[in-house]
N, C-alpha and C positions, 0 to 999 in steps of 0.2 A: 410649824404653822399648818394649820387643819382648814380654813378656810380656801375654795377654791378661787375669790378675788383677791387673797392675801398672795396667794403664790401665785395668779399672774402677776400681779406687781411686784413682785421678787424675782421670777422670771425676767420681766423686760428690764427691769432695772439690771440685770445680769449681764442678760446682753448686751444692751449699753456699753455696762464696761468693760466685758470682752471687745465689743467691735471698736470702742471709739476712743475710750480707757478714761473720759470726763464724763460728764453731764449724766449722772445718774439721779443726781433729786430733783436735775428739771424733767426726766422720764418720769419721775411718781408724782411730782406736784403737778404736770399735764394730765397725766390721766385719771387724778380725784378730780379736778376741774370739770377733764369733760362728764365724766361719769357723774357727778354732782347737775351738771346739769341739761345730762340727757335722763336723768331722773327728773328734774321739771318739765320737762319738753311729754315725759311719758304720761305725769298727772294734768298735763295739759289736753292728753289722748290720742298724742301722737303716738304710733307705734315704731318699736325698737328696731324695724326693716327699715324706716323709713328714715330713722336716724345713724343706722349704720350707713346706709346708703349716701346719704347725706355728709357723714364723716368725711367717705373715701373720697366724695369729690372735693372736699375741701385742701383735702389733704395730698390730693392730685396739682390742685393748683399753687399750693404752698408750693411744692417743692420745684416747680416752675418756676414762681415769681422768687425763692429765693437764689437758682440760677443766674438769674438775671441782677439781682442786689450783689451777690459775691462778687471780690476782687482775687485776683492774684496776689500772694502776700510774696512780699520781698524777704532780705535776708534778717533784717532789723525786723522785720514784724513777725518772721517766726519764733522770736525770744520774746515779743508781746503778746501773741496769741497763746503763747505756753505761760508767761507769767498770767496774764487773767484766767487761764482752766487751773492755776493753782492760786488765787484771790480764796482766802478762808480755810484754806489747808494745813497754815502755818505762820509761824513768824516769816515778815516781807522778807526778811536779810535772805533767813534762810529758802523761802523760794524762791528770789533772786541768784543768789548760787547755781540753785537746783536746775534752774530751768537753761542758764546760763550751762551746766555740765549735758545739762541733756541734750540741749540743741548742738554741742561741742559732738558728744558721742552721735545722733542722728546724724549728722552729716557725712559723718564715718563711716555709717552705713548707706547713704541714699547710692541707688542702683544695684544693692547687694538682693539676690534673689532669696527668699526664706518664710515669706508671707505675716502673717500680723504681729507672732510673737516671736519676730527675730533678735527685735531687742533685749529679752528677755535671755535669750540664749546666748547675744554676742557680748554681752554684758556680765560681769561675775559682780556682787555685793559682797563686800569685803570688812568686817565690821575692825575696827583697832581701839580699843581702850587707852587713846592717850592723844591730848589739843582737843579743841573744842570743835562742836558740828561746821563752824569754820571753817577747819580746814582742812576739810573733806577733799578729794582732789578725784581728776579721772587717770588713771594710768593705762599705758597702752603695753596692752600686754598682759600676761597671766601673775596676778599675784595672788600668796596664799601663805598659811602660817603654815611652811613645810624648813626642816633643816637639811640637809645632804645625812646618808645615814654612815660617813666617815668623817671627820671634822678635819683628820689628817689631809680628805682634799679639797682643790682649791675652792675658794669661795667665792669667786667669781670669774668669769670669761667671757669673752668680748665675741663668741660665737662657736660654733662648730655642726656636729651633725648630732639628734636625737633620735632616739628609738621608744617608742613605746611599747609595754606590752601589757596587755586586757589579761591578765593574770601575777604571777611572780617567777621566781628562778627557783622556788621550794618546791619540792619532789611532791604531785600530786597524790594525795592519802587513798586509799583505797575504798571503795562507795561501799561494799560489802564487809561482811564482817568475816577473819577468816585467823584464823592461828599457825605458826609457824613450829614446826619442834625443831630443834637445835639439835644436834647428835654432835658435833664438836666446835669446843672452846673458839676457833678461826671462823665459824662460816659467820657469826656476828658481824666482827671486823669487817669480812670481806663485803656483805652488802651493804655497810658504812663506808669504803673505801669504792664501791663501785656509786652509791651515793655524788661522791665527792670530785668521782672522774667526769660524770654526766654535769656536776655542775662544772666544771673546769672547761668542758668542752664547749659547754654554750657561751662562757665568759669570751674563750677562745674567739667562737665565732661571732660576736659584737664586736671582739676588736678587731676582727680580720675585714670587717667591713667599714671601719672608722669611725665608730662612732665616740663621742666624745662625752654624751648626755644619756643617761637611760629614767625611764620613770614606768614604773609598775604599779598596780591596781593593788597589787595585794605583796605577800611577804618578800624580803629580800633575807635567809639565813644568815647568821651573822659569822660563820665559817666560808660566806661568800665575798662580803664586803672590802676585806682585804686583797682579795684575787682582784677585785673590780678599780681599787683602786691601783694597783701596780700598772692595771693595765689603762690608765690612766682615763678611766671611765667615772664620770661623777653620779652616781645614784640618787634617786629619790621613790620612796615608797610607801603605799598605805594613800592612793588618790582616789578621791572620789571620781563618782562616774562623768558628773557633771564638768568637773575639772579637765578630767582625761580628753574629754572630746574637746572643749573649747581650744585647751593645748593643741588638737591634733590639728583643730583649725588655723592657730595662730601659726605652725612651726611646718605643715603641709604632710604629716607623720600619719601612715595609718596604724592605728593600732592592731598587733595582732597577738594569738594566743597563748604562745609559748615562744622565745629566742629561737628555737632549733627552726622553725617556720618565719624567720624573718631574713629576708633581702633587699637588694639596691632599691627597689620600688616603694619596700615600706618604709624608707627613713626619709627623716625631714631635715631641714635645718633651722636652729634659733641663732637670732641675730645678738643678743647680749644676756647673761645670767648675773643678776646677783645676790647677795643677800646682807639683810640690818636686820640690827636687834631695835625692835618698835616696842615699849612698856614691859621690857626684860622677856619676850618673845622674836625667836627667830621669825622672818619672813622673806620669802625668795619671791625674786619679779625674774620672770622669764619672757622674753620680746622674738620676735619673730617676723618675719617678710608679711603674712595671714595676717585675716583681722582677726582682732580681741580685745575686747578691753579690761577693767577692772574698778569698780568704784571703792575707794578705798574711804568709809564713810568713818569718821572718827568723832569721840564724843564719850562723855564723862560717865555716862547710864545709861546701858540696855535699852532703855526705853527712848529717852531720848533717839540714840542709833537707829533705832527699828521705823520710829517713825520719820527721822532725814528719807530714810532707803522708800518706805510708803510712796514721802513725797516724789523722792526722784522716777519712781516707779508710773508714778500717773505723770510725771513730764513727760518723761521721753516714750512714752506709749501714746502722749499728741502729737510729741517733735517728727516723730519716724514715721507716724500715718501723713505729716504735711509734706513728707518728701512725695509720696506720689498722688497727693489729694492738697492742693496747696492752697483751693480758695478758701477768703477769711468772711466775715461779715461782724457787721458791728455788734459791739455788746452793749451793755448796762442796758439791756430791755428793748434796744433800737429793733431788732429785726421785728419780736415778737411785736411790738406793737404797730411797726408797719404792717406786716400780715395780716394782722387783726383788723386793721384799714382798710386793709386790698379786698379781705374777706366778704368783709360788709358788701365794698360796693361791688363783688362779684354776684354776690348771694341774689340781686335785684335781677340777675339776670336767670336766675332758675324760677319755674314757673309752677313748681309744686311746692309742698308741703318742706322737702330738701332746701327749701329756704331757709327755714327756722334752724334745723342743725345745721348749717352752715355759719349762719348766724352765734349760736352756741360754740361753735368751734373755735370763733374769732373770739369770743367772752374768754373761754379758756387759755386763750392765747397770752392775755392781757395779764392773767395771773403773776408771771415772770417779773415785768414792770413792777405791777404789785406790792409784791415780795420783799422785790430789790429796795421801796420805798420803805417800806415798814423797817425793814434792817437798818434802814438808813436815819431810822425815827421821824419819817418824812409822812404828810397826808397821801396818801394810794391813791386817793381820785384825785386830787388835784396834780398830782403826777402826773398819771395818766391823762387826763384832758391835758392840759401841758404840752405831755410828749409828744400827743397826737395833733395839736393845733401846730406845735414847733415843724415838724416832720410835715407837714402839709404846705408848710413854707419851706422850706430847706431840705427837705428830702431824705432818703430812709436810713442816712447814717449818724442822726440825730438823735442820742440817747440820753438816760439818763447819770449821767455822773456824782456817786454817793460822796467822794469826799467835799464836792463846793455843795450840792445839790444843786444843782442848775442842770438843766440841757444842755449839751455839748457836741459836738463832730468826736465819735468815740475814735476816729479813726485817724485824727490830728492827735486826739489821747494816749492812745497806742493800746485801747480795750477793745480788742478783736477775740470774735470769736471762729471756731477751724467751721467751716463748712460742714465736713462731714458728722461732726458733733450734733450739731441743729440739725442735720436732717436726718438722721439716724434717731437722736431721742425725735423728734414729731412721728417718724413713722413705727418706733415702739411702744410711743404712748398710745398713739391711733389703734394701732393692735392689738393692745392690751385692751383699751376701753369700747372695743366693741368686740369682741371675746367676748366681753362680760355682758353687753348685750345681745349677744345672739344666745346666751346659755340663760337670763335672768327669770326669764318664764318657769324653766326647768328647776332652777335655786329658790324660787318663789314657791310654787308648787308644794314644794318638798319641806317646808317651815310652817309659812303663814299662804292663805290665799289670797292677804292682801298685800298692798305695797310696803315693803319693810320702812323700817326710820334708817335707813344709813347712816346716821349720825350717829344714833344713840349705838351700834352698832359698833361703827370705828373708833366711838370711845371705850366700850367694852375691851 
């Protein structure tokens, strides 16, 4: 994308869903609105200071007045405000699951310190080719398609103590290049046989510390494996990085870089091991004291799979922001068009030109309602006056509801939307669309000296 207002609205729309992890098309349909018509406001001859200006206090008092509109959401409405930021993402069934698994796993998390993308970390996607998206499940605990790399040991245990280590037990190769001459037939043997002592010794020392579980990042020799199992150490090797740490979380294990540097301090313990064969694939679940979990997402085609994981992905990235941002406000268009209400009759109270775009701000507001109507194959004005007459009687949690179309209390519905969703997309749209006014002189300039068509423009 080569245009400089294509990539702010790729930009805010970004952010968005980094910060808030929903509401990313009401970020871009806010700010073609406002931008739409603070282009009228301009061929009016208002200038672009005056309407930025004019934005910010709008957009000052929106997020006041929607302080004041927000409730506290209870336990039941954190699985309603996560099923409506997943309305149009999927089949209902399946975002009912979803949002039902993620609000299961954010709870898991609420008080755990990590910051936005903890979910992402304390969470493994686990994809199985086999039952339908159905019956997908959350497990606690690390699962993974790993087998133990002796079959002779056991296949399950109800606990003991783990070791990790951020390497393997194979003889680190040499970084340089370098050649060896031989003068007799023994000294081969012997650097094979001194090989075989240094593995022995570190085997040694995992057992001399108890450990019951080892898991390496990278090789385990297969001249080792039998040593590991006598000494009734159950291996697992070839883990990702990503796995490795989560493990370390789940089992309280730091990982370190070689056996011969591992002690009392670095080991952990897991609370039960075991392993099934899932569609003719081993897979091992490993549990722990630590949190971790595992979504173990099942379903007949890749693609199908990929997009369960999507959805559940944009759940639980609402569920886990409502643990420490918990206020809700109404959806199906209620808040936007109450604002747009509020806007107006704030707007009578500014004594300049900041009237008019404030006025405009409340216009673009209204879009959302809109929207919601046309989807719904409903008339959009008549919506709106509607919305706006209902809510003037019965107040700002009066929205619009597409399945009866009728006005409704979205909040007896259970169509809530997170707080921080509405006011994060209002303040990226805001952003974005006056970006492009403080720069449009300079983009103008640089084309035409007159007013472009925007239109003809974004249909390009």
């Amino acid at each position: 994308v080569e245009h400089p207002t294509a990539r702010l609205l790729i930009d805010a729309s970004s952010s968005q869903d980094r910060a808030a992890r929903d509401g990313t098309t009401t970020t871009v349909l806010l700010v073609s609105e406002m931008l739409q018509n603070a282009l009228e406001l301009v061929r009016m001859g208002v200038h672009p200071s005056i309407i930025v200006n004019g934005y910010s206090i709008a957009l000052e008092e929106a997020i006041v007045e929607i302080g004041r509109v927000s409730k506290e959401s209870s336990e039941k409405q954190k699985s309603q405000v996560v099923e409506t930021s997943l309305q149009g993402k999927g089949d209902s069934s399946i975002c009912g699951l979803m949002a039902d698994l993620a609000v299961d796993a954010a709870r898991e998390l609420e008080g755990i310190e990590g910051g936005d993308d903890l979910e992402r970390m304390m969470v493994k996607r686990l994809q199985i080719r086999e039952g339908s998206i159905m019956d997908t499940s959350l497990e606690n605990g690390l699962m993974l398609l790993k087998s133990r790399v002796d079959i002779a040991s056991p296949a399950n245990s109800k606990g003991g103590v783990v070791a990790i280590i951020d390497g393997g037990l194979e003889q680190p190769k040499l970084e340089t290049n370098a050649s060896i001459e031989v003068s007799s037939l023994g000294i081969l043997q012997e650097f094979q046989e001194r090989s075989r002592e240094n593995m022995k010794r570190e085997i040694q020392h995992l057992s001399s510390l108890g450990v019951d579980l080892l898991v390496v990042r990278d090789g385990i020799p297969d001249d080792a494996i039998s040593h590991l199992t006598d000494a009734g150490i159950v291996a697992y090797r070839r883990f990702e990085r990503d796995d490795m740490d989560l493990l370390s979380r789940i089992t309280g294990a730091n990982p370190v870089r070689n056996a011969k540097s591992l002690d009392d301090g670095d080991l952990g313990k897991f609370s039960k091991r075991f392993e099934e064969t899932i569609a003719d694939v081993k897979h091992t679940l490993i549990e722990g004291d630590g949190l971790g979990m595992t979504l173990a997402v099942r379903g007949s085609t890749p693609a199908a799979r990929e997009e369960a994981i999507r959805i559940f992905d944009d759940a639980i990235g609402v569920a886990h922001r409502l643990n420490s941002k918990p206020g809700v406000l109404p959806g199906g268009g209620a808040i936007q068009s109450h604002l747009a209400r509020h806007l107006r009759a704030f707007s009578q109270t500014q004594s300049g030109r900041e009237q008019l775009a404030i006025d405009a701000y409340a216009s673009a507001l209204e879009a959302i309602p809109r929207i919601l109507a046309e989807n719904a194959g409903r008339d959009p004005v008549e919506v709106i006056l509607s919305l706006s007459a209902d809510q003037k009687k019965s107040g700002a949690w009066i929205g619009f509801d597409l399945k009866s179309g009728k006005n409704s209390d979205m909040g007896e519905l259970g169509i809530l939307d997170p707080e921080f969703v509405v006011d994060h997309a209002l303040s990226g749209a805001t952003e974005a669309a006056i970006g492009v006014l403080r720069i449009d002189d300079v983009l103008w300039a640089r084309t035409d000296p007159s007013t472009p068509d925007w239109e003809v423009e974004s249909e390009d």
